[in-house]
N, C-alpha and C positions, 0 to 999 in steps of 0.2 A: 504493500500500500504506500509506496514512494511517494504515492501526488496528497498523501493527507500531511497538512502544513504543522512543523512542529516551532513554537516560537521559546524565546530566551528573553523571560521578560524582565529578568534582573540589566537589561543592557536597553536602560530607558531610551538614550540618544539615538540609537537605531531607530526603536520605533517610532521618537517624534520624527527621523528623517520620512521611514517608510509613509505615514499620515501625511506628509507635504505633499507626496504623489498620487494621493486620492483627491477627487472632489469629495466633498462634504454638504450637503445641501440639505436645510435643518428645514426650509419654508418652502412651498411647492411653487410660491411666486417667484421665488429667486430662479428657477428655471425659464431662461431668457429666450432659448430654442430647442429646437428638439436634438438628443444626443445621435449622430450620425448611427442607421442602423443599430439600434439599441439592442442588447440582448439583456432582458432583464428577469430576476428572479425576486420572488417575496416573500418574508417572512417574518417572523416574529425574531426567531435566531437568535433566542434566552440561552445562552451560554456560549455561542458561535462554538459549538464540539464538531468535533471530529465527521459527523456526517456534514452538516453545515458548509464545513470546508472543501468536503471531495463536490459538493452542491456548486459553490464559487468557483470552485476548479472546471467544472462542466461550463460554466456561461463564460469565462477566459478562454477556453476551447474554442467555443462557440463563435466567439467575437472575433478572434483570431480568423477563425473560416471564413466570416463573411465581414470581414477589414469593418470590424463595428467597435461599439462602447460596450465594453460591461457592467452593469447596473448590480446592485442591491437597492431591495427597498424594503422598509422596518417599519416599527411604528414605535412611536413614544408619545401616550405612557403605555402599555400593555393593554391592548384592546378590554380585555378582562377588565380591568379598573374601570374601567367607562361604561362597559356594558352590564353589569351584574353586579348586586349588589350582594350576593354572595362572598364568601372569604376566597380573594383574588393569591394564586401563587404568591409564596418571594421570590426575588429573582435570583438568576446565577449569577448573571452580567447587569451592574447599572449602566445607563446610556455611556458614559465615557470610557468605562473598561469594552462595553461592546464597539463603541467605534474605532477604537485602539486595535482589537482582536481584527475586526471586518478590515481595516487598514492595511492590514499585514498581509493579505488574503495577494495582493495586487491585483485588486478590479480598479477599476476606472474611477467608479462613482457611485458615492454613498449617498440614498436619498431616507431621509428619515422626516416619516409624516406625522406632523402633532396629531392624535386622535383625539377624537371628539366625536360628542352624538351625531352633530354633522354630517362627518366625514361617512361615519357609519350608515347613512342613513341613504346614501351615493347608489344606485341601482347597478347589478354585477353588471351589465352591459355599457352603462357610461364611465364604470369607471375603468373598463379597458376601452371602448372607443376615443372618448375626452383625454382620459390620463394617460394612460399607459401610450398610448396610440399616438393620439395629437398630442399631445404636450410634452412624452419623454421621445417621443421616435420610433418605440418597438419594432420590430422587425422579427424576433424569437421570444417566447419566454419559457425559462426552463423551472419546474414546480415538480415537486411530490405529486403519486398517482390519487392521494383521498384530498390534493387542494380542494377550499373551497374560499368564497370570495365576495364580497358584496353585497348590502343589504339583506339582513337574513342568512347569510350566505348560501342567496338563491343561486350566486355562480357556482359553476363547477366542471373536468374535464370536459362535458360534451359540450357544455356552452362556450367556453374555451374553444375548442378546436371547431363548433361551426361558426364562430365568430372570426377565429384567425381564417378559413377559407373565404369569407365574405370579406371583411377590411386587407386581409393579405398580411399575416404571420404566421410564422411556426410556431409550435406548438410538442416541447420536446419532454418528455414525461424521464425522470431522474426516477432509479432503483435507491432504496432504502441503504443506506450501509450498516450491513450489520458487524456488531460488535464481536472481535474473536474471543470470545468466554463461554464455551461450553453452551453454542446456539443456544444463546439468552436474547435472541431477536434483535431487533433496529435499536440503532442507537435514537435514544431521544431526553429532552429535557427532561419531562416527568419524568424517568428513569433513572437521569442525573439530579434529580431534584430529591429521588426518595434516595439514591445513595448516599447521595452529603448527609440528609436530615437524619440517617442513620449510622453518622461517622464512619462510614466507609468512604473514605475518601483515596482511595490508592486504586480504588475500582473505578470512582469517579474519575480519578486521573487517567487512564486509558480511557473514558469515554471522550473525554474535553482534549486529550492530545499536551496537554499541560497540568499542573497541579493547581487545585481548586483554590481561589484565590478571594478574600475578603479586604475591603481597604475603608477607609476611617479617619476621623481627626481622635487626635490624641485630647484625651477629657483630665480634669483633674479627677483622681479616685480617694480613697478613702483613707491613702499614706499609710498603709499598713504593710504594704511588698515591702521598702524599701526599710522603713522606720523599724518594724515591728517585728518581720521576719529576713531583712538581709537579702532579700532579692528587689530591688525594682522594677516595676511593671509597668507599660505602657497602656492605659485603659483607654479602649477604642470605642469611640460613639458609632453605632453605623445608620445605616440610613433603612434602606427597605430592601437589602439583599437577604439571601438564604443565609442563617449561621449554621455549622455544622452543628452536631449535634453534644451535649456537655461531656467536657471530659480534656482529658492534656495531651497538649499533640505537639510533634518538633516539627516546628516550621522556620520561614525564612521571611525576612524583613525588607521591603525594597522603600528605601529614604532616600533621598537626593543621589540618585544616581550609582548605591553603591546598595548591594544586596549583604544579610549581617546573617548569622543563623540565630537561632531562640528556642522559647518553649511556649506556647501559647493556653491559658487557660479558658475554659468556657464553662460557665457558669454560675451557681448562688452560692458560693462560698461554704460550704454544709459545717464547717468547724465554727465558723463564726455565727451562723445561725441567723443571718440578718434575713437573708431570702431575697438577695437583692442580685438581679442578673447581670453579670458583668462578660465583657471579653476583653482578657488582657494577657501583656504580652511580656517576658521576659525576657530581652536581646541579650544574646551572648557577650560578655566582656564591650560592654560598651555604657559609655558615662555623660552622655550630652542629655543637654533639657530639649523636650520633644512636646512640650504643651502647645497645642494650638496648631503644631504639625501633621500633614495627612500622611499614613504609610500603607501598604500596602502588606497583606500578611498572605502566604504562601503556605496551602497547608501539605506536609510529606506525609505525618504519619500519626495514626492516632495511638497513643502511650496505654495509656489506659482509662476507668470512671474515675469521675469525682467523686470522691468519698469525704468520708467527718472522721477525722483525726481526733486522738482524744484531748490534744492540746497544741500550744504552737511550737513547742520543741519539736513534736513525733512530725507535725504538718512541715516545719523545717528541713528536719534530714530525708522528707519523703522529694519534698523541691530540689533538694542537693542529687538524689539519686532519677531522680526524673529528667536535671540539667545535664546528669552523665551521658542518660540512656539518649540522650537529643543529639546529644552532641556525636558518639559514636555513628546515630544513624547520621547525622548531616556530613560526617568526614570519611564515612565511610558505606556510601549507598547500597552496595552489595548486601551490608547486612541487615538489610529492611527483610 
């Protein structure tokens, strides 16, 4: 599977280069004409994993053949959010880690559409005649076999392909990639959604093609890490991404351009008893003040549960033997 993209995301300056080579297009108005022979693909692309990419890989193919542009198009915020008032996912990817991943991809052109009742509300045939059509240029679009699309989402392949016969597009149907794990079927978000939330995260990383990544501004905490018990910790506010599931994992810290290794905790402190949900992070051998800075946490491998200590000595030498077992897997991957 050579064409599924694998990135190094501790090597920030890359990928701001690689983003300088894409368009970015946040507002549908800012599209001034139509992109020459568009080849375009759609999707939600909550995590941008490893099917996603062999996806992107297919309309770069594409565009290539017929001397076109390659397109993405997304949506922000999560269709879900706007339409249902039911409990919407979390995400894998917030909009800037996903334009960052989609970046990297080397398509052409990122188009990401505010969603709104509106938009939704767009009937499946105008919104590939008017949009997709007159407005981006299409020419191909490459989609999953169960797409569906438009108001209600009354479009779907057959509407698709008698519509691209009458305006004049292809219409090229992508096979599912499935995950090599013991034919456990297509890779897909919900799938990488319940393996995070189930701290399996090593399995999640073969579905995403990288290590599941969570990022944050650094909050003040409760000065207990550094004061109390002799580790300092980094206490991350997050926004509305997926958190793995509680428990101490060795991960990796990407801050101003240089990646640290750590140990990261997740959850309600069970020794201290407060029931207050935390994620935070202890950087290996490192001393700078981080308040108010955003970092980005990397997770490798889950340690073990949170438990209650019977006091802060025992919760001590268990952080001491937890920062060993981190640090071994971080210097020495094999023995994951």
């Amino acid at each position: 599977m050579d064409y599924l993209y694998r990135f190094n995301f501790g090597v920030k300056k890359i990928l701001q280069d690689i983003c300088l080579l894409m368009k970015i297009i946040e507002r549908l108005d800012d599209i001034e004409e139509p992109f020459p022979n568009a080849v375009v693909t759609i999707g939600n692309f909550d995590g941008v994993h490893i099917g996603h990419q062999s996806l992107f890989h297919e309309v770069i193919l594409k565009s290539a053949e017929i001397k076109g542009t390659s397109v993405a198009m997304t949506f922000d915020p999560h269709p879900l959010r706007v339409l249902t008032k039911r409990r919407h996912p979390r995400l894998i990817t917030l909009n800037e880690q996903k334009k960052e991943l989609i970046a990297a991809t080397d398509l052409d052109v990122l188009i990401i559409v505010p969603f709104t009742k509106e938009f939704a509300a767009i009937s499946a045939r105008d919104f590939v005649s008017e949009l997709l059509v007159q407005r981006i240029g299409m020419k191909a679009i490459i989609v999953g076999r169960d797409y569906s699309f438009g108001k209600n989402r009354e479009g779907d392949i057959q509407l698709l392909k008698e519509l691209g016969q009458t305006i004049g597009f292809d219409v090229v149907l992508a096979d599912w990639i499935k995950a090599s794990l013991r034919n456990e079927g297509r890779i897909s978000s919900t799938r990488i959604r319940k393996l995070v939330a189930a701290g399996d995260i090593e399995k999640a990383e073969k579905l995403l093609g990288r290590h599941y990544q969570i990022r944050g501004t650094v909050i003040q905490g409760r000065n207990r890490g550094g004061k109390l018990l002799g580790f300092p910790t980094a206490n991350i506010a997050l926004q509305d991404e997926l958190c793995p599931k509680t428990g101490i994992y060795a991960v990796t810290v990407d801050w101003e351009d240089r990646v640290y290794q750590g140990v990261a905790n997740i959850g309600y402190s069970p020794t201290f008893d407060d029931h207050i949900f935390t994620v935070e992070v202890h950087i290996l051998d490192f001393h700078q003040d981080l308040y108010g800075q955003k970092i980005k946490v990397n997770f490798l491998k889950r340690i073990r549960n949170e438990i209650k200590f019977d006091g802060i000595e025992a919760l001590s030498d268990q952080i001491r033997k937890d920062i060993a077992l981190a640090r071994n897997l971080l210097n020495n991957p094999s023995s994951k």
